[in-house]
N, C-alpha and C positions, 0 to 999 in steps of 0.2 A: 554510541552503541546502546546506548539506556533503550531509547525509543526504538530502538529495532528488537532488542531482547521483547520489551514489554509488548507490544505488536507480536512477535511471534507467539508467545506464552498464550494471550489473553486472542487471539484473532484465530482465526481459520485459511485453508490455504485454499483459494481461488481459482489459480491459474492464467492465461492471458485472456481470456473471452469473456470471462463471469464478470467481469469490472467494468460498466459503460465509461468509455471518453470524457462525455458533458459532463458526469461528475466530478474526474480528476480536474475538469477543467476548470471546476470551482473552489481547487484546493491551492496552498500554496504547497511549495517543493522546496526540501533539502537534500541536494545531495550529498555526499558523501566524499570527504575531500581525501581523496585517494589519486596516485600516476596509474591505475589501471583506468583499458579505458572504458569498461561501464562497471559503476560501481553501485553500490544501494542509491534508490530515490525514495524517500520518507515522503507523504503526501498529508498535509495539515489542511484541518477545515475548521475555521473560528477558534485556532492555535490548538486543536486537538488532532495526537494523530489517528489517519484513519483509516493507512495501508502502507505498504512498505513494495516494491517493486525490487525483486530480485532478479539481475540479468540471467537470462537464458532458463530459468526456474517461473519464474510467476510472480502472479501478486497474493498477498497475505493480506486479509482487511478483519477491522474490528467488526462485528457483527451489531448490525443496526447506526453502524456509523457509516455506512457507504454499502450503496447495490450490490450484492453477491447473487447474480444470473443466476447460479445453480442451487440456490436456496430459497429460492421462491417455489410458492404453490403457488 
């Protein structure tokens, strides 16, 4: 729960649209070992994290560690 506190503290909150795919596609993923059945997905890129994927809620990402759509000019 460290890396998900620190992600939400230090990140911004995205949504599902603002995060392209071929990013995530370049992370790796820790889920969250939990019996529900969607739990957090932690998204790491060169062991740093750089979003956090909450079900039914969105994504949370670091800023300038991963595309945030709604934060560009």
């Amino acid at each position: 729960m460290e890396l998900y506190a620190y992600i939400c503290e230090a990140g911004s909150f995205a949504g599902f649209s603002a995060v392209p795919w071929e990013e995530l596609g370049l992370c790796s993923v820790i889920d969250e070992p939990t019996d529900e059945p969607e739990g957090l997905r932690i998204y790491l890129r060169d062991g740093w994290p750089v979003a956090v994927l909450e079900f039914d809620v969105g994504y949370r990402v670091i800023p300038g560690m991963i595309t945030n759509r709604w934060q560009q000019s």
